[in-house]
N, C-alpha and C positions, 0 to 999 in steps of 0.2 A: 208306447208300451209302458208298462208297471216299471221293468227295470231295465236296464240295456244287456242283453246278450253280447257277452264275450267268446270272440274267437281266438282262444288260447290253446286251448287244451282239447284234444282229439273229445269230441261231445260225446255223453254217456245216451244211447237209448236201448231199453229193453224194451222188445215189445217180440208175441208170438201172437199168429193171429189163424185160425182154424183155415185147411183142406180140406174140399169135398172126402178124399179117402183119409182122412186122419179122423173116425170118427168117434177116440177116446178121449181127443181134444173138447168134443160137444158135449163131455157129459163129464165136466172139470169139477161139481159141485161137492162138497163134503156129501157124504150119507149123513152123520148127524153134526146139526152145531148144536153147542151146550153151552145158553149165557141165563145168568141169573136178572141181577138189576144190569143198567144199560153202566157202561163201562166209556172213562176218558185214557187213552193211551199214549204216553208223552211219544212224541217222533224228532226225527233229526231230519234238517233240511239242511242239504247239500249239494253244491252245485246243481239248484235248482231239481233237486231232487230229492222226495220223503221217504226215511227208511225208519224201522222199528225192531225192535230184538222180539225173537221167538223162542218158545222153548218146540222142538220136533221130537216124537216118542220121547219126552221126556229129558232130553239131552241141550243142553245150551249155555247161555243163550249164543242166537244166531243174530246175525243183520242181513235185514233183507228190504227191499225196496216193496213200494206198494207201488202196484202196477194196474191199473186199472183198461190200460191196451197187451194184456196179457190175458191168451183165451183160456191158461192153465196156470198153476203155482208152477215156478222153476228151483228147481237145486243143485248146488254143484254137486260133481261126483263125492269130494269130500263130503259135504253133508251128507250127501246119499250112504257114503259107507261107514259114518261115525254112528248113524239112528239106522242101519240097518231097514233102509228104506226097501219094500218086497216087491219083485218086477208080475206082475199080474201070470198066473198058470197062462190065461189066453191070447199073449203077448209077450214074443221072449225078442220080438227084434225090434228094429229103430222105424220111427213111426215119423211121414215127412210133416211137415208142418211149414208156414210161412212168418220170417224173420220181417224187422221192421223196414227193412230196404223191397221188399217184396220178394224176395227171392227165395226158394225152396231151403229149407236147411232140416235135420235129423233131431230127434232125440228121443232119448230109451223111455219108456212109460212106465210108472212104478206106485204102487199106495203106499201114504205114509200113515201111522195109525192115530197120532195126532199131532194139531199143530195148537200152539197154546197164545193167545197174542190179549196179556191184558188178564182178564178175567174171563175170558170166551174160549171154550176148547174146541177144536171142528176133526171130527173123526174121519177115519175112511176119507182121507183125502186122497182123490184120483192126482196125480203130480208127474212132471217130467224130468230129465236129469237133460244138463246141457255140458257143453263143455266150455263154455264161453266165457265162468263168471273169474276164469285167471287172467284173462284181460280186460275183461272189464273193469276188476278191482286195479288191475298194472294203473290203467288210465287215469281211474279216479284218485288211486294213491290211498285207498284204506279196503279191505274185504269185506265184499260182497259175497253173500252166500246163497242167496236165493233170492227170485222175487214172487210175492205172493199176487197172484192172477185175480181177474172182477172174477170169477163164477164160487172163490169162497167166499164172499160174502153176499153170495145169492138170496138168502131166505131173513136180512138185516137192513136195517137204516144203515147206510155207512157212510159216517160226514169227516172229509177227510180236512181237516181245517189248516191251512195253511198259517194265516196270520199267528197263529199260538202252538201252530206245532205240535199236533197232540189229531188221533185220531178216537173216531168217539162211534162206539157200537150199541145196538141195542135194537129189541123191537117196535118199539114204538119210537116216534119223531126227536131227534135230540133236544136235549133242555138247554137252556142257553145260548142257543145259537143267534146269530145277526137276522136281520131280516130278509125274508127274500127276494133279490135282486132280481130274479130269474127263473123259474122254471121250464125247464125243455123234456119233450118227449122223446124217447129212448125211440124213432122208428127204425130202427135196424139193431138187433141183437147181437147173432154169431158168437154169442159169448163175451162180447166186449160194447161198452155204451156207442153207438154211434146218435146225434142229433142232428137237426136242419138248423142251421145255421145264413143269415144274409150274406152273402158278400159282393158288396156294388149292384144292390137292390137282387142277385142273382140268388136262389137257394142251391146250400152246399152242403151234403151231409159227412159229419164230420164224427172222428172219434173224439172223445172225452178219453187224454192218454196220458194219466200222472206218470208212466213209467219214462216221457222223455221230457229233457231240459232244454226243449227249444217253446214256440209259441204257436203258432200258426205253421202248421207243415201242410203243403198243396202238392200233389202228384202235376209229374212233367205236363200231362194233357191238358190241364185247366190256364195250362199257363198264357196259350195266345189266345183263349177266350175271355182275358183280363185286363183291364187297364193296370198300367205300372207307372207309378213314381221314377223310380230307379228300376231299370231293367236286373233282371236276377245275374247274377256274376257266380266265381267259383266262390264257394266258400269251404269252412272247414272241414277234416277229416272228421268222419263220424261211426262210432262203433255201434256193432247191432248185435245180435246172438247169430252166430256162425260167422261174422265177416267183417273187413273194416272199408268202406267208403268214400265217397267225396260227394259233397253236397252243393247245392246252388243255392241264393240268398238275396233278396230283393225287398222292395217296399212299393207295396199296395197303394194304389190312390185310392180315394173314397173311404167308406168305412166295413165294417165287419159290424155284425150285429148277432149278439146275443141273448134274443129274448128283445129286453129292455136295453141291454148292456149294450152300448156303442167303443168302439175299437177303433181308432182314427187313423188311418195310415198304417194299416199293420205290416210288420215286419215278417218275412214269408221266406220258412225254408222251401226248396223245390226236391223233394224225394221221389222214387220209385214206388216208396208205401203207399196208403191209403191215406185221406186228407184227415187231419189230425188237429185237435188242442193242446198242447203240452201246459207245463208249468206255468211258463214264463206269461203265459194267457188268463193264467188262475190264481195268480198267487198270494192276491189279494181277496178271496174268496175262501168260504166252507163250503167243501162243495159237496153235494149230499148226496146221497144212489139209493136207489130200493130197485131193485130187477123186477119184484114181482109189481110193481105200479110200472115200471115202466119208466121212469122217469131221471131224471136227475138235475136238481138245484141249487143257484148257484147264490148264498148268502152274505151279505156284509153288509157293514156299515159307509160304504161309499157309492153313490150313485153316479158320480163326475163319468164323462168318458176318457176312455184309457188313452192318454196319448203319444205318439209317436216319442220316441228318441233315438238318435244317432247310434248305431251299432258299430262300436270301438273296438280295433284291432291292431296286434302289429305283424300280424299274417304269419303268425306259428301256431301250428297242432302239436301238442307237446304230452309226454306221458313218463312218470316215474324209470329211471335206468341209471344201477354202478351209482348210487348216492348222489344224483342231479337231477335234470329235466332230460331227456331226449327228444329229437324232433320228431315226428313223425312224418309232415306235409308244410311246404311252404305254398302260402297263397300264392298266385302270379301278380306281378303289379303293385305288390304290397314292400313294406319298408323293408319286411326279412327279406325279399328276395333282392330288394338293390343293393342289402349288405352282404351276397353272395351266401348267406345262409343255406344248407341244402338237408335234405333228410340224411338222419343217421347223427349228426352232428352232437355233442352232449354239453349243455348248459351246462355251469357248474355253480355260477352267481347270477343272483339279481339284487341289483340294486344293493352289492354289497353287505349280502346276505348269504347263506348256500341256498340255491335254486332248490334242495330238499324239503326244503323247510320252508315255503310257501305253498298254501293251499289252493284250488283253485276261487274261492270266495274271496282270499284276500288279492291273487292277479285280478281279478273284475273289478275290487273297489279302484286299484291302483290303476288301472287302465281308463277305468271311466273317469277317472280325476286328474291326471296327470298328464304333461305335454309327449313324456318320451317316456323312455324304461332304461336302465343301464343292465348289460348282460357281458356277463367272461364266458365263452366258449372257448371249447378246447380242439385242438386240432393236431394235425402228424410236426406244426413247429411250433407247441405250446400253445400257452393260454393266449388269447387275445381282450382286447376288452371295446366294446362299443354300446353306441348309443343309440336307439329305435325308436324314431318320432312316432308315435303314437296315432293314427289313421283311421278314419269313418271309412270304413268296407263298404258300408249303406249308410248315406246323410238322410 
């Protein structure tokens, strides 16, 4: 892999993906976008995930994630009641829809009258309200206010460029961009990019889904049709819209094949979603979408294949609580749980630091480089203090 996936911190994924009866979900596009020349938009990457500030009716700015496994723009209620976001005359109740775990979950449908990202305005945007994004932000530890879904930038080039952090919109093909690595056809739409993808010479059609920070996500069924490296184990808690989870985590023998792109050994969450490409798959890539071609290309300066690394843990799920970390889930078998670690618990230091005041980008560098981690947790007879070897969940 590009970089090692850390299992720290309960993982962030937005993803909404249409039902046959939700079918205000199917028609998620702006009525008009409004871009003049093509436009670069600086973005922020965090925890393996791209966000950008918006202005909505005028009000801002917001931070929202770009979500390209998102069938609609999402917003919190808060945004919803600051831009006086309007629930459609034809729709006054909760409309089901499907979360990234696959599971059914609710949310209210509404037009927003515009959304401003850069120099591009898109009007009459169809939009849903969730009530998800106070946990979500709890997890990541900064507010999240919405995520902008693939169907607004339907009628756009949209190259979301990772390496430089900066999304780039326009009609016509982006200037400057790498060359291309990759092109794959979009054959399944529903509102979000799905492509064919190899995996172990087998074709796998896959979403193309910026909105999560894992890599390769595979649905339970594919899994004894596979050869495995490392059989899939528990891995970490994971949050979706409407729910919090647990996932399973292994490594692929053989390679994954994208296009051209070769993927060595890839590292494979096991969800109940649909099979997926996150970040962690792309991040070295601009990766580019036009909906009406159909397609999406994946650009850079690097042709090498991606290869495997050890995915480093010390088997805590952890999310902002009371000025620390709190636990949410301990792996089984891992160092947290031989140090009797258990959920609810609240971190207060690392590493002789407060547990507040780490990010989860700097727990990832500190885990991928270091033997162990030092942690005070607090408990009903004071603080304690220990030390957690540092552990490949998947070699």
């Amino acid at each position: 892999m590009s970089s090692t996936r850390t299992i720290f911190w309960a993982r962030l994924l937005v993803a909404l993906h249409p039902l046959s009866a939700a079918g205000m979900l199917s028609e998620a596009a702006p009525l008009f976008t409004r871009i003049g020349d093509p436009v670069s938009v600086p973005a922020e990457i965090v925890g393996h995930a791209m966000f950008v500030n918006v202005m909505v009716n005028g009000h801002g700015p917001f931070r929202v994630l770009v979500d390209t496994g998102c069938s609609v723009t999402l917003i919190s209620p808060e945004l919803a009641a600051a831009v006086g976001a309007v629930v459609p005359d034809q729709i006054k109740d909760f409309v089901a829809a499907q979360n990234g775990l696959g599971d059914p979950t609710n949310v209210t449908p509404v037009v927003i009258e515009s959304i401003e990202l850069g120099g591009v305005r898109f009007e009459d945007v169809p939009a849903a309200v969730s009530n998800s994004f106070d946990r979500l932000s709890t997890i990541q530890g900064r507010r999240i206010d919405g995520a902008l879904g693939f169907p607004l930038f339907s009628d756009l080039y949209v190259g979301l460029d990772f390496p430089n952090q900066r999304v780039l919109l326009g009609r016509q093909w982006p200037a400057g961009v790498p060359a291309i690595q990759a092109g794959l056809p979009v054959v399944e739409h529903a509102d979000v990019p799905f492509v064919q993808v190899q995996i172990q010479g087998k074709p796998v059609e896959v979403m193309i889904d910026t909105g999560s920070n894992h890599g390769l996500q595979l649905p339970a069924g594919l899994v004894s049709s596979l050869q495995w490296k490392v059989e899939p184990r528990v891995g970490s808690m994971v949050a979706v819209v409407g729910e919090v989870g647990r996932e399973q985590i292994g490594r692929l023998a053989g390679s994954l094949l994208l296009g051209a792109i070769q993927e060595v050994e890839s590292t494979a969450v096991v969800s109940p979603g649909p099979a997926s490409l996150g970040l962690r798959s792309l991040e070295r890539f601009c990766v580019i979408f036009h909906a009406s071609e159909n397609m999406v290309w994946l650009c850079g300066t690097n042709s090498a294949p991606i290869m495997p690394i050890a995915e480093r843990s010390i088997g805590l799920s952890l999310y902002p609580d009371q000025g620390g970390l709190r636990i949410a889930g301990v792996i089984p078998g891992s160092p947290a749980e031989e140090a009797n670690l258990g959920s609810g618990t609240l971190v207060t230091q690392i590493e002789h630091r407060p547990a507040a005041s780490w990010t989860r980008d700097q727990m990832e560098q500190w885990i991928n480089s270091r033997p162990d981690i030092a942690l005070v947790v607090a408990g009903e007879a004071g603080e304690r203090t220990l030390k957690l070897h540092v552990w490949d969940l998947v070699p």
